[in-house]
C-alpha positions as CSV (number, residue, x, y, z in Angstrom):
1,X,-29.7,4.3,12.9
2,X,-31.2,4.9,9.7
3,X,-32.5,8.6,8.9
4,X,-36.3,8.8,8.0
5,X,-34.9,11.3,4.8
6,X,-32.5,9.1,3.3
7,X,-34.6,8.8,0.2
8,X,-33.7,5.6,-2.4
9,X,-34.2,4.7,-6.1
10,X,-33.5,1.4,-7.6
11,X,-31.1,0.6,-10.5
12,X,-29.0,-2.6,-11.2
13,X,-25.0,-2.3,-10.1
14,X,-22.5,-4.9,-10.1
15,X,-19.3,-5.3,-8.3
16,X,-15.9,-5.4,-9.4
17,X,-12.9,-5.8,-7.3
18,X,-9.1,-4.9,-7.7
19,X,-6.5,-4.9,-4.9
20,X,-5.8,-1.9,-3.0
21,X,-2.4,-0.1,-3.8
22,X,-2.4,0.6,0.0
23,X,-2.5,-2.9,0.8
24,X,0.1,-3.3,3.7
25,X,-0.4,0.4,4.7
26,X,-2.4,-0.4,7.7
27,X,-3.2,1.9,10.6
28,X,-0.5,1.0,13.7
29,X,-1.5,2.1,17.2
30,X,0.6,5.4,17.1
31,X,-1.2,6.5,13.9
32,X,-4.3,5.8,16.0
33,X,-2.4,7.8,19.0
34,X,-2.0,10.8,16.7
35,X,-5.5,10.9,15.3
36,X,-6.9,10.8,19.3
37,X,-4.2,13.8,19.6
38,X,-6.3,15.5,17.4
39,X,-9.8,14.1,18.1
40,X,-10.2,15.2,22.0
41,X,-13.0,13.5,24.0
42,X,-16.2,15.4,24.3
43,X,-17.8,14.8,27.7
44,X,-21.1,14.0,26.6
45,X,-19.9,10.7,24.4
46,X,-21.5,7.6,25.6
47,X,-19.8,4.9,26.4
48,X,-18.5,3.4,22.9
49,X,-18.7,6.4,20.8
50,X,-15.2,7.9,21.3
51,X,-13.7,4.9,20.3
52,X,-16.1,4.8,16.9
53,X,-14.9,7.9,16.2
54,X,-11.4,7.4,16.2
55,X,-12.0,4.1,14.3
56,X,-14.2,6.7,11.9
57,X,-11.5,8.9,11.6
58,X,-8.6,6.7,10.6
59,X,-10.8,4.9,7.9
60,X,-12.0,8.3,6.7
61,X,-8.4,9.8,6.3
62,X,-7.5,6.0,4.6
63,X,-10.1,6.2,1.9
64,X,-11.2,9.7,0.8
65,X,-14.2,9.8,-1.2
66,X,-12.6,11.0,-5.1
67,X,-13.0,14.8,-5.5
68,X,-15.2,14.2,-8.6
69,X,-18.0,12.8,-5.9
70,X,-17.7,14.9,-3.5
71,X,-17.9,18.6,-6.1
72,X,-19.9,18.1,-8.9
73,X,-22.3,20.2,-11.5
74,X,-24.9,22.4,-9.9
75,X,-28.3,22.0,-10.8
76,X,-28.9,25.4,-12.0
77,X,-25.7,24.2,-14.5
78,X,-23.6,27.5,-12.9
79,X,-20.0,26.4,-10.9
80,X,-20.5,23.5,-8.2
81,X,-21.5,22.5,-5.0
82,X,-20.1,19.9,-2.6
83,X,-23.1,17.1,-2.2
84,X,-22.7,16.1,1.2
85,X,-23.7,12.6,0.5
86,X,-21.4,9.5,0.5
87,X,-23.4,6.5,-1.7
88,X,-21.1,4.1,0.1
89,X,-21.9,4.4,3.0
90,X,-25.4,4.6,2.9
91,X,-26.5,1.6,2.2
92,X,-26.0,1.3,-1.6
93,X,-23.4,-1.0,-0.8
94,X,-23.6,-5.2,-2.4
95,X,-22.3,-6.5,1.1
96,X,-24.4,-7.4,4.1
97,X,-24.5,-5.1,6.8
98,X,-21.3,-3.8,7.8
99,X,-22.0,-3.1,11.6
100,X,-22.0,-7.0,11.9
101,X,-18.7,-7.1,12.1
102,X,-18.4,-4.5,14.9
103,X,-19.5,-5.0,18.7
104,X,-22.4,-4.1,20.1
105,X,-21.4,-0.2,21.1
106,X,-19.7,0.4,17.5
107,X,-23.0,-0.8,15.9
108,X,-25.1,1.5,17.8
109,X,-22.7,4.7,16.9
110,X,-20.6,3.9,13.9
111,X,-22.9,5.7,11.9
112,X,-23.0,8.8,13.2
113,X,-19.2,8.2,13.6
114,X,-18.8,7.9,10.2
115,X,-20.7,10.5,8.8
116,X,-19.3,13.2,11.7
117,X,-15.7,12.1,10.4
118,X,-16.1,12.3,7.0
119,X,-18.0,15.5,6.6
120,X,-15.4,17.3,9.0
121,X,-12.5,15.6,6.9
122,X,-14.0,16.5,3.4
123,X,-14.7,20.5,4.4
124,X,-11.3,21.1,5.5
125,X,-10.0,19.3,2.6
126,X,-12.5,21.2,-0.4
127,X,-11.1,24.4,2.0
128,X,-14.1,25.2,4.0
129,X,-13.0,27.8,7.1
130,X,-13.1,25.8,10.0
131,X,-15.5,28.0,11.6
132,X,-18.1,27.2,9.2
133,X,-18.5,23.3,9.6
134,X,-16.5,22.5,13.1
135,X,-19.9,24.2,15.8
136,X,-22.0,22.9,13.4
137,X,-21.1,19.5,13.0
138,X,-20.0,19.2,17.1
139,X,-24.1,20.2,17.6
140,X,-25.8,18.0,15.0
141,X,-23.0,15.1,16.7
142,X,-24.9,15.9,20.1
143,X,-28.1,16.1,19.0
144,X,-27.8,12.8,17.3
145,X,-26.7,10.8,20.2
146,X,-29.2,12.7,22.4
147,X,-31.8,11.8,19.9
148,X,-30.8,7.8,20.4
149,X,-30.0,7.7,23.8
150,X,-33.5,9.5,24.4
151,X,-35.7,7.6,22.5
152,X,-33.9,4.9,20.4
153,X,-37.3,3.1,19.5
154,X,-38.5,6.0,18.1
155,X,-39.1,7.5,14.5
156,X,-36.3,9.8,13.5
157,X,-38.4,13.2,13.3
158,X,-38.5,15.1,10.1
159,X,-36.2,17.4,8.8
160,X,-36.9,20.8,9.0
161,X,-38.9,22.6,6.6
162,X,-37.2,25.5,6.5
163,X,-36.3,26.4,2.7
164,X,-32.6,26.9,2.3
165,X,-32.0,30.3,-0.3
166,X,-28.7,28.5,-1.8
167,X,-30.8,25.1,-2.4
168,X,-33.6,27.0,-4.2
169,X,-31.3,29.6,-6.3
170,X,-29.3,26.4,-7.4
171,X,-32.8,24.8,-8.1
172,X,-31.7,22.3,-5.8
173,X,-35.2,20.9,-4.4
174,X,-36.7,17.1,-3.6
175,X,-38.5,17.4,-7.4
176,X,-35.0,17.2,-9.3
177,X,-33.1,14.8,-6.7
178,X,-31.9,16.7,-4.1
179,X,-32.7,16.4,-0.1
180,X,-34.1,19.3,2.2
181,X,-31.8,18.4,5.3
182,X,-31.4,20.7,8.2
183,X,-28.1,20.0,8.5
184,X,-26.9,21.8,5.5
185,X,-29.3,24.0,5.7
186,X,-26.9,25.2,9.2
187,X,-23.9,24.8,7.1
188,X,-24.4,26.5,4.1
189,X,-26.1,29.6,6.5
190,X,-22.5,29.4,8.0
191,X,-20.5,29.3,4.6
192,X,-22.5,31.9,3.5
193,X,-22.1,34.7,6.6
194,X,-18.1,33.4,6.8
195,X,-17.1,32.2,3.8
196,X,-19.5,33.0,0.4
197,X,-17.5,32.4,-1.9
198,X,-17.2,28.3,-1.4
199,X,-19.3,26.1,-3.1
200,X,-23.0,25.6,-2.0
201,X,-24.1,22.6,0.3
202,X,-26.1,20.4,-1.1
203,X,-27.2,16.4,0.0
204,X,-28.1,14.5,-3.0
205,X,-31.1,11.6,-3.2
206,X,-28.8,8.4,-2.4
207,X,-29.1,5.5,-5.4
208,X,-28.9,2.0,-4.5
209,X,-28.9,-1.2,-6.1
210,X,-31.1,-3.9,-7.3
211,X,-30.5,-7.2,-8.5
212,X,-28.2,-7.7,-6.4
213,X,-27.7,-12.0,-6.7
214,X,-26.8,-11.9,-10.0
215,X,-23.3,-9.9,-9.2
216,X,-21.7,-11.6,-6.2
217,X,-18.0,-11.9,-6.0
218,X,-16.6,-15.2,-5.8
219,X,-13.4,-15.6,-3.6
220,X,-10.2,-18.0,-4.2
221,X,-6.8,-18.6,-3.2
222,X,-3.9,-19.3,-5.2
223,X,-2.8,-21.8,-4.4
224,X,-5.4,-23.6,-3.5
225,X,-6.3,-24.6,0.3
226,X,-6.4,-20.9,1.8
227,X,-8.5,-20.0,4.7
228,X,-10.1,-16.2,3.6
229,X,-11.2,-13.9,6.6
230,X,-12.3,-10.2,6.4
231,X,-13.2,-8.0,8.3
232,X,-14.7,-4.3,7.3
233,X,-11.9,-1.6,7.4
234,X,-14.0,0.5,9.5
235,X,-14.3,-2.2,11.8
236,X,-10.9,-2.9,11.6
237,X,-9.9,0.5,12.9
238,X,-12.2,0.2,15.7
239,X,-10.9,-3.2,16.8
240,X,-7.5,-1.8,16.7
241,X,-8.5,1.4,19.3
242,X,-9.8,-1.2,21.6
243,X,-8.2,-4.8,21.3
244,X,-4.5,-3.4,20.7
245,X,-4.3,-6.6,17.9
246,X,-7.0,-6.5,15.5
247,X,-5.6,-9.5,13.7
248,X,-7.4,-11.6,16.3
249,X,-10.0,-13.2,15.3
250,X,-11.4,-14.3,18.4
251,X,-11.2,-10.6,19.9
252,X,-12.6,-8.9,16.7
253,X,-16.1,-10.6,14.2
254,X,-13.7,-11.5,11.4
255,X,-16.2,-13.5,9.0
256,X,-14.8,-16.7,7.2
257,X,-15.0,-16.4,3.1
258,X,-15.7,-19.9,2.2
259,X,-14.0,-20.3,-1.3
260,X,-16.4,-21.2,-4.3
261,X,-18.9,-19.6,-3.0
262,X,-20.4,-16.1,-4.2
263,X,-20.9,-13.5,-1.6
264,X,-23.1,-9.7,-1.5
265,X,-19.3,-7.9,-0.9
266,X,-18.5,-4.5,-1.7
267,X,-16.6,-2.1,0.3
268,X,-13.1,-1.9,2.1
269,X,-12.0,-4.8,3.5
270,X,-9.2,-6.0,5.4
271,X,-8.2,-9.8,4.7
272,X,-5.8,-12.2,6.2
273,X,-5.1,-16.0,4.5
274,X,-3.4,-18.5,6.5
275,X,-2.9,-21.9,4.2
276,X,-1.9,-25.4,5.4
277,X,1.7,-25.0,5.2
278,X,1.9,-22.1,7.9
279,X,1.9,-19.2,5.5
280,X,-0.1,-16.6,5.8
281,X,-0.8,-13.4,3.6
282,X,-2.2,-9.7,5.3
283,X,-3.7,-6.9,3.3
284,X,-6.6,-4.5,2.6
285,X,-9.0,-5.4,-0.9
286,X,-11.4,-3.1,-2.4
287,X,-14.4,-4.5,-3.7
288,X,-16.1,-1.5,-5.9
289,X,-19.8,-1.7,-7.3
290,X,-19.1,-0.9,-11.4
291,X,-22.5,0.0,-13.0
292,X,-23.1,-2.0,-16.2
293,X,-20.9,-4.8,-15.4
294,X,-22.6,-7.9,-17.1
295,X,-20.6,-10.9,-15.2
296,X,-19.7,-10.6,-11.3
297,X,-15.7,-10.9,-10.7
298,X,-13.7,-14.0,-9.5
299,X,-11.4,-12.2,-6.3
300,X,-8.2,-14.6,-6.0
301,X,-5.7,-14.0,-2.8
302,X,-2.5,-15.4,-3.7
303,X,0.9,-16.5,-1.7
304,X,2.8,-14.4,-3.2
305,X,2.5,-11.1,-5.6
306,X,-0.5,-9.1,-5.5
């Protein structure tokens, strides 16, 4: 579910793609055991949700947003603050829409799984007290899925109004890019009774892209012949939680690349390539948007090497 605050400006990306270094590190079943060791069930999840969460949690701990993204330059030009925001996963992405790939339930809540996941991930990791994010982020989970089970149809209200003293000593306001969100509003009033001398909260305007035909990827195997299918790594993880083998592509929506042919990727996938002779080649591929980039890449799977 889209938030009504998730605010958008337009300028032209392109994609470029590389493969992952991780490639055959994939999650197994008891790395998925260990993170539900850790992830409890709460008792109000709907059915679905827990298992979005875990899938949300193993792709969070596989692909941390850089550090450079997640602390950056205050506005007022004094120290940093940790922008909450994650342009990847908010839509400013040059694939189509990700929850395709996942079934009915995960689409509904991989969202909120997502963002829950990561934000709890990235404040322990910048060194955030526990207290200060783990209530806060458990509440705003609830509220959300209250909020869609109650009235799904529904306009997502508007955020609070309530100004936020870090947001406007930083400068940080909706005039110079920055969002007014109640959630870090709760945070940083936390950070600041239990822990003041961490950086500031603060959710950045999201930028997406535009123009994005003239940048597809176009996929090939080497050698030639190769059947391409991916799958979202998010989806992936998910698939795994509740299929057992995720390399099935009649229990999981693995989409078929058809080669030649340019397609609106970008993101973390996982890929597998079976070719006529029997062989077949598993991995993960990392299609990154690269602003500036004047000619869209050509993404080759090969036999053998990299």
């Amino acid at each position: 579910m889209k938030r009504a605050w998730r605010l958008f400006a337009l300028i032209p990306l392109a994609a470029t793609a590389a493969p992952d270094a991780r490639a055959q590190q994939l999650r197994t079943p008891a790395e998925l055991a260990a993170i539900e060791a850790k992830t409890p069930r709460q008792p109000w999840y709907p059915p679905g949700y827990y298992e979005a969460r875990l899938g949300a949690e193993a792709y969070v701990a596989e692909y941390p947003r850089p550090l450079d993204e997640m602390l950056i330059p205050s506005p007022n030009g004094k120290g940093e603050v940790y922008d909450v925001t994650d342009a990847e996963k908010q839509g400013c992405v040059l694939q189509p829409d990700y929850y395709d790939d996942l079934d009915p339930e995960t689409q509904r809540w991989g969202e909120l799984a997502l963002e829950v996941a990561r934000l709890r991930a990235e404040m322990a990791r910048l060194g955030y007290p526990e207290a200060v994010y783990a209530e806060t982020l458990a509440a705003y989970e609830r509220e959300r899925i209250e909020e869609h089970g109650d009235a799904a149809s529904a306009a997502a209200p508007e955020p609070p109004s309530l100004a936020d003293p870090d947001a406007e000593a930083l400068g940080a306001t909706a005039e110079n890019g920055y969002l007014d969100l109640g959630l870090t509003q709760r945070l940083n009033a936390e950070r600041r009774r239990l822990a003041p001398k961490k950086p500031p909260i603060v959710a950045s305007m999201t930028i997406c892209a535009d123009g994005r035909e003239d940048v597809r990827p176009t996929f090939r195997t080497s050698p030639d012949g190769g059947e391409i299918w991916m799958i979202d790594a998010f989806a992936f993880n998910v698939c795994l939680r509740k299929q057992g083998d995720p390399w099935d592509r009649t229990a999981c929506r693995w989409n078929e690349v058809q080669t030649g042919t340019a397609f609106p990727y970008a993101g973390r996938f996982v890929y597998q390539v079976l070719w006529p002779d029997g062989a077949t080649k598993r991995g993960t591929r990392h299609i990154s948007d690269q602003p500036g980039a004047r000619t869209a890449p050509v993404i080759v799977f090969r036999k053998t090497g990299s």
